[in-house]
VOPAGU-2260 file (C-alpha; in pm, 1 decimal, decimal comma):
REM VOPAGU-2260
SITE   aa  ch    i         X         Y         Z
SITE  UNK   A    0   -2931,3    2237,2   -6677,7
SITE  UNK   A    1   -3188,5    2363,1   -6939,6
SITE  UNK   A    2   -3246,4    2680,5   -6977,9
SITE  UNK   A    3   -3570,4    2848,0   -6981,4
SITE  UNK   A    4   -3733,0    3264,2   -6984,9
SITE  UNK   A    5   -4058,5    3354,7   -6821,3
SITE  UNK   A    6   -4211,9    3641,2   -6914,5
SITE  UNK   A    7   -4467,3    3766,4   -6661,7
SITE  UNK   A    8   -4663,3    4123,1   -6631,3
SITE  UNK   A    9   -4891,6    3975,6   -6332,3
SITE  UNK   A   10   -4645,8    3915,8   -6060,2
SITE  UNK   A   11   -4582,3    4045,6   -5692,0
SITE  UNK   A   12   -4588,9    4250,5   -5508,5
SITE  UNK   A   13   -4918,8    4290,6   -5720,7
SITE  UNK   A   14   -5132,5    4112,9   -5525,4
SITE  UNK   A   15   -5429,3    3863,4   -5732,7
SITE  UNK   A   16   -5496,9    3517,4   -5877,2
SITE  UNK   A   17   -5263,8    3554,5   -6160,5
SITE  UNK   A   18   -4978,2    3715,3   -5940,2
SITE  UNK   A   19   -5017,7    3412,0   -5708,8
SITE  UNK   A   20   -4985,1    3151,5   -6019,7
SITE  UNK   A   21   -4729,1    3323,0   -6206,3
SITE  UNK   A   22   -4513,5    3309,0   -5931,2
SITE  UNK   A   23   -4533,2    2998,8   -5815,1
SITE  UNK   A   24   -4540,7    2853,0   -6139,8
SITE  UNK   A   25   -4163,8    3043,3   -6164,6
SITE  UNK   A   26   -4086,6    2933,7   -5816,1
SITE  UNK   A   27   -4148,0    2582,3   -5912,0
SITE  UNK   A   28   -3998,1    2561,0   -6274,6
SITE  UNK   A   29   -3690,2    2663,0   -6082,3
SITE  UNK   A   30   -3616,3    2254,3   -5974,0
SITE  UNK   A   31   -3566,3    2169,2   -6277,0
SITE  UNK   A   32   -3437,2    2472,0   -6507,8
SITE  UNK   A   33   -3241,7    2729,9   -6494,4
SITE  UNK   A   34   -3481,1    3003,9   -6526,8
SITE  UNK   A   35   -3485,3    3360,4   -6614,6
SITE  UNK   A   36   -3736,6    3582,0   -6559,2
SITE  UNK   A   37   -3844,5    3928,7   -6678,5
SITE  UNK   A   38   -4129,0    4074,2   -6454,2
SITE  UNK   A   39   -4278,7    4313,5   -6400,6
SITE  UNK   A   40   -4345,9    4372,9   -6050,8
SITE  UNK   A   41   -4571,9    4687,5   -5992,4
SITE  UNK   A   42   -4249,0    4968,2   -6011,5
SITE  UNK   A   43   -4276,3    5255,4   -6277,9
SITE  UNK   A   44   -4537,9    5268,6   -6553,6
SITE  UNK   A   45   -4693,5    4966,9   -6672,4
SITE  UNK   A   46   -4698,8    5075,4   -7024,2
SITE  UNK   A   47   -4325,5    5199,9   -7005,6
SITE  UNK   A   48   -4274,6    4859,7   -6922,4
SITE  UNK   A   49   -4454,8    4685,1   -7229,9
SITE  UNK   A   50   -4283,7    4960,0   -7424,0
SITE  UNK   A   51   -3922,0    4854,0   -7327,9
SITE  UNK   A   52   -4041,3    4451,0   -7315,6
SITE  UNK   A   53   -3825,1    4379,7   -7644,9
SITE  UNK   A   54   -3561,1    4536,8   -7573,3
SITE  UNK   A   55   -3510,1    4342,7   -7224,3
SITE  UNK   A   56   -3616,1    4040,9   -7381,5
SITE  UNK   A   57   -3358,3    4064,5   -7667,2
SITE  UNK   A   58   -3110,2    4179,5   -7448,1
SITE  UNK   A   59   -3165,2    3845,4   -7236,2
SITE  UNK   A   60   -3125,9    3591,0   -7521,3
SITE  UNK   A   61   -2782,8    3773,9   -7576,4
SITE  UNK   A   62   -2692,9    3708,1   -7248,0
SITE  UNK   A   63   -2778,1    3391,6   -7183,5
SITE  UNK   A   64   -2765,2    3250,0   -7574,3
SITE  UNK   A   65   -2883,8    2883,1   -7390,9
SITE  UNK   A   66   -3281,3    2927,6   -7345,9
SITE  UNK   A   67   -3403,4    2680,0   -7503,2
SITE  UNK   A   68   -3814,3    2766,7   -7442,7
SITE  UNK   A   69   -3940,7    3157,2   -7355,9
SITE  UNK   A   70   -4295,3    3119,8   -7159,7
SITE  UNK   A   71   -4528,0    3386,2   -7188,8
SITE  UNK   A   72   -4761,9    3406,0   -6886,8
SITE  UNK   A   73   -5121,5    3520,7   -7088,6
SITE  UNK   A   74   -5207,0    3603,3   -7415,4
SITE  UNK   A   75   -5197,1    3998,0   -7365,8
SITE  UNK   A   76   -4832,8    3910,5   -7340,2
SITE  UNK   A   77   -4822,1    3698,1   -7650,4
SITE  UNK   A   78   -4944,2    3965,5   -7809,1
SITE  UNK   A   79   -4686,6    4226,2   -7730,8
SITE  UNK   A   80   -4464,3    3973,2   -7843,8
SITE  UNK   A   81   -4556,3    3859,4   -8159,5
SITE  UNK   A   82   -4208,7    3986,7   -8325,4
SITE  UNK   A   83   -4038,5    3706,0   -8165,1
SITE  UNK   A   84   -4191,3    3476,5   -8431,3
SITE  UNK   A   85   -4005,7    3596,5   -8704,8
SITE  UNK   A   86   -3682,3    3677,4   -8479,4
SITE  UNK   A   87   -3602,4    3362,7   -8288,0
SITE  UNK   A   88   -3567,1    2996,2   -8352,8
SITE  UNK   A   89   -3646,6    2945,9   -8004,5
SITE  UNK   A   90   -4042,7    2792,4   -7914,3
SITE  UNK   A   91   -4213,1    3042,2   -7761,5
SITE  UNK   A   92   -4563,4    2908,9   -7555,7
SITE  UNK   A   93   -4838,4    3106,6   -7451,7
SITE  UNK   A   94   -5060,6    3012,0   -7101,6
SITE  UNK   A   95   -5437,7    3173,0   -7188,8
SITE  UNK   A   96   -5661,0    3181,9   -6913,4
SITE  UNK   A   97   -6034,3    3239,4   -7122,2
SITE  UNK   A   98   -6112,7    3667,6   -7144,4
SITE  UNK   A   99   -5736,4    3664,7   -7338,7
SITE  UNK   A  100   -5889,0    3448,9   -7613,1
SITE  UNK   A  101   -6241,5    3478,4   -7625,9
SITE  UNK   A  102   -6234,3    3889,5   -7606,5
SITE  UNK   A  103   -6511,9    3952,1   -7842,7
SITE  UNK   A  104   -6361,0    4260,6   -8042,3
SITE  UNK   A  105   -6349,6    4238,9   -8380,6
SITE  UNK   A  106   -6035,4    4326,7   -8465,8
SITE  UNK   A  107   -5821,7    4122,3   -8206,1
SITE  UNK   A  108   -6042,5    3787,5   -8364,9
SITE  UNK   A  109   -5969,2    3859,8   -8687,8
SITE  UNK   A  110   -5583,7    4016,5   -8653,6
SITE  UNK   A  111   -5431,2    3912,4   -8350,3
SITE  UNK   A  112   -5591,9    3553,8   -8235,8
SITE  UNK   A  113   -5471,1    3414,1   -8580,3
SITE  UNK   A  114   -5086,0    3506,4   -8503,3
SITE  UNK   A  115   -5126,3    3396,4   -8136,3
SITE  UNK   A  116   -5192,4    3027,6   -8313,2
SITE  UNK   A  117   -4859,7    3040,9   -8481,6
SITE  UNK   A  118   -4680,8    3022,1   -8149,7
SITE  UNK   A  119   -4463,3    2692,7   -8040,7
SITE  UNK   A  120   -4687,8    2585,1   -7790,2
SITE  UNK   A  121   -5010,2    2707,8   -7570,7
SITE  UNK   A  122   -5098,8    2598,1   -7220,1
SITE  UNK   A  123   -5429,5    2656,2   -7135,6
SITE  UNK   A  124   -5619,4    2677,9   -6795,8
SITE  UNK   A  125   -5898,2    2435,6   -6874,1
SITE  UNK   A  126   -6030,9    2198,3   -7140,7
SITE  UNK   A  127   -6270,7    2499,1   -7197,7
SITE  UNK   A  128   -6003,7    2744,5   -7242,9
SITE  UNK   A  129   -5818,7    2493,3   -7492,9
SITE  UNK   A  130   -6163,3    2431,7   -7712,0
SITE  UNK   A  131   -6229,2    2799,9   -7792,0
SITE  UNK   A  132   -5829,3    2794,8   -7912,0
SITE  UNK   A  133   -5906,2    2501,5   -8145,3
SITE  UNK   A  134   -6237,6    2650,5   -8258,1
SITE  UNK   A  135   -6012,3    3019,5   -8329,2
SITE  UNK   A  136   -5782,9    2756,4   -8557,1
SITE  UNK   A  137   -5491,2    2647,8   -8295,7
SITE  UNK   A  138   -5298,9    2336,3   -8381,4
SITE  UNK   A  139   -5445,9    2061,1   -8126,8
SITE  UNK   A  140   -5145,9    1863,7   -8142,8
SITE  UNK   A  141   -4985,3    2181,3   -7991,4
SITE  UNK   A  142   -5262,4    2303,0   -7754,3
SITE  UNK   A  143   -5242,3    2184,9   -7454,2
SITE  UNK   A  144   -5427,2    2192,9   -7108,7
SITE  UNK   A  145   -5252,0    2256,7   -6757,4
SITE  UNK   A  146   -5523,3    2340,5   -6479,5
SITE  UNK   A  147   -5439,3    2590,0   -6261,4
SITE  UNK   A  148   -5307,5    2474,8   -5891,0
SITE  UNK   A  149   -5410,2    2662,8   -5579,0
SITE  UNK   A  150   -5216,3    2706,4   -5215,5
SITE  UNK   A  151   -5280,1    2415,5   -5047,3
SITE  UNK   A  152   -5151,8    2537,9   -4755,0
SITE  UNK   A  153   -5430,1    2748,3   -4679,3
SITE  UNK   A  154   -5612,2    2452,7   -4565,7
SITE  UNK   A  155   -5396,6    2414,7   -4274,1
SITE  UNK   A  156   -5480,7    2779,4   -4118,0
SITE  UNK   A  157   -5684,9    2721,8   -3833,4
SITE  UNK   A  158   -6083,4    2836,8   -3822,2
SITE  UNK   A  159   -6062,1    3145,8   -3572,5
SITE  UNK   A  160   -6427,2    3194,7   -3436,3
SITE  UNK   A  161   -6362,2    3584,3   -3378,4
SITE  UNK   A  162   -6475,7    3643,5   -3741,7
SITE  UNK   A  163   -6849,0    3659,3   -3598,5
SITE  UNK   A  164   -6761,8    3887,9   -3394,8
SITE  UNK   A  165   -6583,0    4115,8   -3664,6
SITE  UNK   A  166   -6857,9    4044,3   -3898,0
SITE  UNK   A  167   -7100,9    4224,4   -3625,9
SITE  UNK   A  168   -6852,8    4507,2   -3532,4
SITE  UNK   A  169   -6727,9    4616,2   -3834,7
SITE  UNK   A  170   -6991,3    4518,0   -4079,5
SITE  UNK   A  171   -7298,3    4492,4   -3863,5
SITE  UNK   A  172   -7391,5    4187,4   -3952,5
SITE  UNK   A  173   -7501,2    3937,5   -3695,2
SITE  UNK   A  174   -7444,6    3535,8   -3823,6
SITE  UNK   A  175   -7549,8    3395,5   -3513,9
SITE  UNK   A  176   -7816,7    3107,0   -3606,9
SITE  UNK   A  177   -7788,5    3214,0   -3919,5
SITE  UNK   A  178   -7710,9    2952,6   -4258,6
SITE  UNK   A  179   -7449,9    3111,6   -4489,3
SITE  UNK   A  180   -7346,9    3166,0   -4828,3
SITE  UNK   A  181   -7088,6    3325,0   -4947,8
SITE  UNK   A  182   -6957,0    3468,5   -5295,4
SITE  UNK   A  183   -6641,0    3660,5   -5377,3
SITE  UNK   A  184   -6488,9    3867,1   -5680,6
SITE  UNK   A  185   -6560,1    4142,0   -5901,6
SITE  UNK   A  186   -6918,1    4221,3   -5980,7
SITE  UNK   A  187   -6979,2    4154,6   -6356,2
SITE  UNK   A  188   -7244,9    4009,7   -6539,2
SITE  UNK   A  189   -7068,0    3707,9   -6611,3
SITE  UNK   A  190   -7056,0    3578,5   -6205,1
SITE  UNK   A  191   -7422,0    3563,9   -6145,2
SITE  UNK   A  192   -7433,9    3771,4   -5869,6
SITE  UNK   A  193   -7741,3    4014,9   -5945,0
SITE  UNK   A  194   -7922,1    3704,2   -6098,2
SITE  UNK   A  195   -7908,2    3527,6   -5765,2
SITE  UNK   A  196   -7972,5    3763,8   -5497,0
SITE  UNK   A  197   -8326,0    3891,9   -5763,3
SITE  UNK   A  198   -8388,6    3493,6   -5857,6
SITE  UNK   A  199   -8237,5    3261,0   -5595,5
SITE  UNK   A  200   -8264,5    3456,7   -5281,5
SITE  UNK   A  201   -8641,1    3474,3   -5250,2
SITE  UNK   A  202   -8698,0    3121,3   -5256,5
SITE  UNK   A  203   -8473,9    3066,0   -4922,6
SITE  UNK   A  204   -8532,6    3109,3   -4604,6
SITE  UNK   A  205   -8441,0    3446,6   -4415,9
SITE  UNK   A  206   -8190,2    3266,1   -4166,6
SITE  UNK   A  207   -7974,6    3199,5   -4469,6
SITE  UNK   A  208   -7751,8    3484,8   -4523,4
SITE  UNK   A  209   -7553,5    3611,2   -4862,4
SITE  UNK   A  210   -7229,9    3707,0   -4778,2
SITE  UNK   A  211   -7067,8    3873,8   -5090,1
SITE  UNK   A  212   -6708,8    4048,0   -5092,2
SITE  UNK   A  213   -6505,6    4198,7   -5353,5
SITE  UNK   A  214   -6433,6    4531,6   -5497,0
SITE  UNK   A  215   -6702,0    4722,2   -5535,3
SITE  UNK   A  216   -6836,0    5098,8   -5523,0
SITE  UNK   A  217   -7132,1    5266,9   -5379,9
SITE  UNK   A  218   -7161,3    5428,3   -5673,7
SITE  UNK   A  219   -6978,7    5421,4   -6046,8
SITE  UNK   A  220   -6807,3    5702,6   -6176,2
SITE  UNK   A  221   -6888,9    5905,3   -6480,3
SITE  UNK   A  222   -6790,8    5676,5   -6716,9
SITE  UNK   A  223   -6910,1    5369,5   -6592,2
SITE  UNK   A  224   -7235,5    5490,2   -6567,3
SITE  UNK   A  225   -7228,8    5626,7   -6951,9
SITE  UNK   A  226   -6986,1    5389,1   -7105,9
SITE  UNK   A  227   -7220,1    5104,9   -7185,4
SITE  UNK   A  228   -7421,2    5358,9   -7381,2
SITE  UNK   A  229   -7105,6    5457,1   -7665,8
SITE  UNK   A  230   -7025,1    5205,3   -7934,3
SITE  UNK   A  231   -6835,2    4914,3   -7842,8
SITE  UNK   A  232   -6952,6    4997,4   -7498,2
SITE  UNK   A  233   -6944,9    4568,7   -7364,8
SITE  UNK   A  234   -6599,3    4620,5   -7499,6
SITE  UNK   A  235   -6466,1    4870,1   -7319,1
SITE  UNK   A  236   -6665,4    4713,9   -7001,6
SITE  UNK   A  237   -6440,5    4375,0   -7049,4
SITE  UNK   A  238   -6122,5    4562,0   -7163,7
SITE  UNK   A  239   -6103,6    4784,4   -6843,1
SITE  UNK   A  240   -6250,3    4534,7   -6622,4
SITE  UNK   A  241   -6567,3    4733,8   -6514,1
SITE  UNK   A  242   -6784,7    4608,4   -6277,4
SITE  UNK   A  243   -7048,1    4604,0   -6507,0
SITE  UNK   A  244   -7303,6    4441,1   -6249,4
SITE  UNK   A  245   -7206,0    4652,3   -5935,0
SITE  UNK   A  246   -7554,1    4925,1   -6014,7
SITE  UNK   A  247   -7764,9    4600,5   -6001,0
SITE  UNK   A  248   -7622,7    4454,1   -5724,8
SITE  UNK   A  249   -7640,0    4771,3   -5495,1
SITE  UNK   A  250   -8007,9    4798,1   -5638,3
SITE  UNK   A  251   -8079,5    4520,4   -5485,7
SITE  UNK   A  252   -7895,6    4517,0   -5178,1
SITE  UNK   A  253   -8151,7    4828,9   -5042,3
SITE  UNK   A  254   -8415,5    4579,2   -5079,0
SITE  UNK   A  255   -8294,3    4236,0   -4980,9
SITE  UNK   A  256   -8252,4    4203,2   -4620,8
SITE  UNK   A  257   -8076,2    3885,5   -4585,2
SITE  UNK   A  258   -7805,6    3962,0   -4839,6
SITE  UNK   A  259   -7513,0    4157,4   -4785,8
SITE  UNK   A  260   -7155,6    4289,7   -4943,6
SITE  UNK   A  261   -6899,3    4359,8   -4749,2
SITE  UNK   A  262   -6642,9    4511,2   -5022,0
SITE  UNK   A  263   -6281,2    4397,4   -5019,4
SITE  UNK   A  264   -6170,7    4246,8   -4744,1
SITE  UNK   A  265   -5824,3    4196,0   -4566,9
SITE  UNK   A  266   -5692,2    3822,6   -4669,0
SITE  UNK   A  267   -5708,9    3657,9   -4397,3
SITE  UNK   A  268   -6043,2    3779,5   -4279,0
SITE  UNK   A  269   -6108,5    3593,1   -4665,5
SITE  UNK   A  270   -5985,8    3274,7   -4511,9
SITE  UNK   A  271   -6162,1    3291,3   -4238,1
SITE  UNK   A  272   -6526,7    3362,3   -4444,8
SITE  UNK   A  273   -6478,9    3040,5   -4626,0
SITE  UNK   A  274   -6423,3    2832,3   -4327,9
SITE  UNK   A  275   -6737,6    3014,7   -4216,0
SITE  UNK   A  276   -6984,6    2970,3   -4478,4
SITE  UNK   A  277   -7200,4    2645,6   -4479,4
SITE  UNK   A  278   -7129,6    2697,9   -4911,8
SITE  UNK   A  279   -6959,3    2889,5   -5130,9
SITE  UNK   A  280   -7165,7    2988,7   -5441,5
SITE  UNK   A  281   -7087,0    3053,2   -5790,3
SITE  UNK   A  282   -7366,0    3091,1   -5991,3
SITE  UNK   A  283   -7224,6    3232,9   -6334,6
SITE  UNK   A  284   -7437,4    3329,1   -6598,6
SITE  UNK   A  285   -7324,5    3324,5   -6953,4
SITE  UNK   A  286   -7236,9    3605,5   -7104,8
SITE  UNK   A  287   -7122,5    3640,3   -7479,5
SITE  UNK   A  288   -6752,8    3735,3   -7481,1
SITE  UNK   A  289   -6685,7    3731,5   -7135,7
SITE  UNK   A  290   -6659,0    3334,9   -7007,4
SITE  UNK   A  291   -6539,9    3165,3   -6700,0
SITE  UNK   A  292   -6183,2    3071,6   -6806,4
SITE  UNK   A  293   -6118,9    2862,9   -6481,8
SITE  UNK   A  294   -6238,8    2984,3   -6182,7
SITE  UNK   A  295   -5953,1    2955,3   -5922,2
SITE  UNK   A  296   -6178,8    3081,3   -5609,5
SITE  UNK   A  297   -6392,2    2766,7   -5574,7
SITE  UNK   A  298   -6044,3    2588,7   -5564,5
SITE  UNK   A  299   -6000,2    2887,4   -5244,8
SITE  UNK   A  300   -6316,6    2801,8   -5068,5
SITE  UNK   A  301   -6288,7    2403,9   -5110,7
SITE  UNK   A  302   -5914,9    2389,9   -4982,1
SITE  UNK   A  303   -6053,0    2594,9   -4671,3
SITE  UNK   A  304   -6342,6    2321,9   -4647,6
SITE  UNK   A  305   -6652,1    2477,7   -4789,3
SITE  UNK   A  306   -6872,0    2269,3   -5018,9
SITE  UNK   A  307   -6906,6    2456,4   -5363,0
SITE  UNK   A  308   -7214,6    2509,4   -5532,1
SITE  UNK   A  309   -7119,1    2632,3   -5924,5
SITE  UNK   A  310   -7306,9    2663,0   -6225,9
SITE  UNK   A  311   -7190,4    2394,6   -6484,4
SITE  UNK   A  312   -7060,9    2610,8   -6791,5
SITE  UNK   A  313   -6702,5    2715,2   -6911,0
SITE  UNK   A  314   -6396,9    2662,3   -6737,1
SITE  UNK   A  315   -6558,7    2646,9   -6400,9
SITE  UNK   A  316   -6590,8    2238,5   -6513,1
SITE  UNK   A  317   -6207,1    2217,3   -6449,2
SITE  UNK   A  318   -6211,7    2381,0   -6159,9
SITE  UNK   A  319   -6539,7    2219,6   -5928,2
SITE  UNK   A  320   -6607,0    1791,5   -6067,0
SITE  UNK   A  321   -6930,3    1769,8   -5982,4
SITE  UNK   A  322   -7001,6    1505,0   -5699,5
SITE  UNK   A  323   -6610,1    1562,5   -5579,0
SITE  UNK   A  324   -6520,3    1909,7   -5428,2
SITE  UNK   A  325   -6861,9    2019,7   -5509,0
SITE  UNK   A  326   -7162,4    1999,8   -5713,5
SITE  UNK   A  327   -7218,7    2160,5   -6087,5
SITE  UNK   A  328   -7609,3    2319,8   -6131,1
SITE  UNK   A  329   -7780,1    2435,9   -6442,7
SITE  UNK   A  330   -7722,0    2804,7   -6507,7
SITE  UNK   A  331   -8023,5    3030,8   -6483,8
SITE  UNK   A  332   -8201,5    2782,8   -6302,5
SITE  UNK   A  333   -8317,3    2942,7   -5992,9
SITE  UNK   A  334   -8545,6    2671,2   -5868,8
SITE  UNK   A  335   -8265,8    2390,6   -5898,5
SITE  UNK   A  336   -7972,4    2617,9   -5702,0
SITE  UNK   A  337   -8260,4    2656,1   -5400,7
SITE  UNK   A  338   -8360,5    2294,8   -5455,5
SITE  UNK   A  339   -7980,0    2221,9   -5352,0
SITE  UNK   A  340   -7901,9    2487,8   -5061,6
SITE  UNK   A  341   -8218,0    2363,2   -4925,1
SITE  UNK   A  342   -8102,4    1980,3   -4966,9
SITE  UNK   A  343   -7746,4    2040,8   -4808,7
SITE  UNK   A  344   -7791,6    2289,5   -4519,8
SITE  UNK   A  345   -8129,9    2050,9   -4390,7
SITE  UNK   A  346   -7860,4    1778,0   -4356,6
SITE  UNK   A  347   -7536,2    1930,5   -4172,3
SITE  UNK   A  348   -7363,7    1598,8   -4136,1
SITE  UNK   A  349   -7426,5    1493,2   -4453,7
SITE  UNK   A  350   -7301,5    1853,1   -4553,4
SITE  UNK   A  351   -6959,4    1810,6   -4389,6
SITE  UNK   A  352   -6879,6    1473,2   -4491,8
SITE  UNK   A  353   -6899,7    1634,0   -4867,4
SITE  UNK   A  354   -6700,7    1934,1   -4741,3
SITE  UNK   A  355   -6411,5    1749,0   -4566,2
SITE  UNK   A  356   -6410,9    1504,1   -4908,9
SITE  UNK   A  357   -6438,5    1822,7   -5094,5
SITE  UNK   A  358   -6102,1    2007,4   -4937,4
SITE  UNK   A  359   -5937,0    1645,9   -4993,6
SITE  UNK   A  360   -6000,7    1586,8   -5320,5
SITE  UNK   A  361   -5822,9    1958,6   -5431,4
SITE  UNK   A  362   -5564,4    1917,7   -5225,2
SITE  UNK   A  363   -5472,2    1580,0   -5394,4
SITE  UNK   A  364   -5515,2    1738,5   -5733,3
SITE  UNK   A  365   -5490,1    2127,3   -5758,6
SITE  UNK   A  366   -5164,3    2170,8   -5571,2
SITE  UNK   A  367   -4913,2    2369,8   -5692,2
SITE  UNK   A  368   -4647,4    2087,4   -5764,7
SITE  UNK   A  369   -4916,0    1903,6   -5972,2
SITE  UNK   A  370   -4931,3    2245,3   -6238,2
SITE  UNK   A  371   -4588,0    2319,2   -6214,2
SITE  UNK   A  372   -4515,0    1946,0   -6368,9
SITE  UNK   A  373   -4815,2    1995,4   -6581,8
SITE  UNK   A  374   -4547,0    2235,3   -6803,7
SITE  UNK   A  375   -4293,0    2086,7   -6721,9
SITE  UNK   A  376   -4459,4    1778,7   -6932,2
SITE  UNK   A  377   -4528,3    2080,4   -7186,5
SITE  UNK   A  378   -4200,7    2241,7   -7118,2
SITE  UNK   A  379   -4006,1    1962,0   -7273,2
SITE  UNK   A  380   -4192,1    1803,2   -7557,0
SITE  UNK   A  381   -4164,7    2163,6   -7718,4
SITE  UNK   A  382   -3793,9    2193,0   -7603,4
SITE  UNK   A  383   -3760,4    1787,7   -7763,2
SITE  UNK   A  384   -3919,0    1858,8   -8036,6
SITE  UNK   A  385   -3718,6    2181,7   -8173,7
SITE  UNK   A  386   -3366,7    1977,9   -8058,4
């Protein structure tokens, strides 16, 4: 059987999008190669861990001299490990999920992105993801696109109608009558959220309710409130993963009845808000630097039969096909996203036909099985054409 290492920093018990993929992406590979993973998996020091990756990595090519393909699971990792270009024979590829190629800092553009090209092979999340490699000077012939899958499985949980309740006891919110929307992730600029409670909000009705969840703080520390202010501040924002629209948002929140965030929320309780929500919004704005590489939690929300509303940029395309498990707006546009919550929650049937197409259309096409043969596809045309 061929033999193949994946090398992962986002894996469990971290728990996330990318912890989720990389696993199941190993999980899978394991059918049909013998496969050999260093992780890491959230014990010791992360940077320990980065500092001892070529040692481990060396020391598993000794031991198992038949790899014939090492898979690097984002391009952070690629570029911890851009010795192994000049100190194996063996194809290296390199998945990049959008932030990991488009970060805007001038050095990684000019120093690193050009050695991350001279890889074997690169997967990337969506047809979005893949043009900004080609634009940065990766070999198309050698660039390919594998959309990330989702757990289709969480369309079989069952709706459990004690989530108003919970809503009302522990958040005091009361959804009875109401119409709902809901968002999820990390407040920053890039996902809209500030943008549509102050634009999009006002021109709906007060029965329909935003329901937002993710990590967020009543207030940002020291250096989140003062590090957009030193140089390279939008940097730093992206490199650390600062919520760099969380002021706005809670700005906002004081003054907008009908819209609400409930932080982060146990996972099921997550299931249980899509099934909930008449539509699931995400109405991304574009920000320079920081694009949509995918996003995987419209994929969440449809497989738990919720219609998605998204705005039609990046690699959000790959993710929602407009007319299919959801419908594709103009970003900014505040007048066309109320023209269409108004058009789909006046019509309910209409509404859940779409949805119930909606969950079947991911299913058939963003499981698991269909990425994991995605590289395998990838897997062996780079292992056929080094033998």
């Amino acid at each position: 059987m061929t033999e193949i290492l994946c090398v992962t920093h986002k894996y469990p018990p971290s728990i996330g999008g990318m912890e989720k993929q990389s696993y199941e992406l190993i999980a899978g590979l394991g059918k049909y190669y013998k496969t050999h993973v260093i992780a890491y998996q959230n014990s010791g020091n992360k940077t320990i861990w980065f500092t001892l990756l070529r040692a481990k990595i060396e020391a598993m090519l000794k031991a198992y001299p038949g790899i014939s393909l090492i898979h690097l699971n984002d391009g952070s990792m690629g570029a911890a490990s851009l010795w192994l270009q000049k100190s194996t024979p063996i194809p290296v590829v390199v998945t990049y999920h959008g932030l990991d190629i488009t970060f805007p800092l001038a050095i990684y553009q000019r120093r690193i992105v050009p050695r991350l090209a001279q890889y074997a092979g690169a997967i990337c999340v969506s047809a979005f993801t893949r043009s900004e490699c080609i634009s940065r000077g990766f070999n198309e012939a050698n660039t390919f696109t594998v959309r990330n899958g989702v757990d289709i499985e969480m369309g079989n949980i069952p709706p459990d109608p004690g989530i108003v309740e919970k809503l009302k006891n522990r958040y005091g919110i009361d959804v009875t009558g109401k119409q709902i929307l809901l968002a999820t992730g990390r407040p920053v600029k890039r996902k809209g959220f500030s943008w549509f409670i102050k634009h999009v909000m006002p021109l709906l009705s007060e029965d329909t309710l935003l329901l937002m969840t993710g990590p967020m703080k009543d207030e940002p520390s020291f250096l989140e409130k003062n590090i957009s202010s030193l140089p390279g501040g939008h940097h730093l924002q992206l490199l650390l993963g600062i919520a760099s629209d969380a002021g706005e948002v809670n700005e906002l929140l004081k003054t907008t009845r009908n819209a609400h965030h409930l932080g982060s929320i146990p996972y099921n309780d997550l299931l249980q808000l899509f099934s909930l929500a008449d539509l699931f919004v995400m109405p991304n704005i574009q920000v320079d630097g920081d694009e949509e590489g995918f996003g995987l939690v419209a994929l969440e929300a449809s497989i738990r039969g919720t219609y998605v509303l998204a705005a039609g940029i990046e690699g959000i395309t790959d993710a929602v096909i407009d007319g299919e498990n959801g419908s594709l707006l103009p970003t900014g546009d505040a007048q066309a996203w109320a023209k269409k919550i108004k058009e789909l929650l006046s019509d309910k049937p209409r509404l859940a036909v779409l949805s119930e197409k909606g969950k079947h259309f991911t299913r058939a096409n963003y499981s698991w099985n269909n990425m994991v043969n995605g590289y395998k596809e990838v897997f062996d045309k780079l292992i056929g054409w080094q033998s």
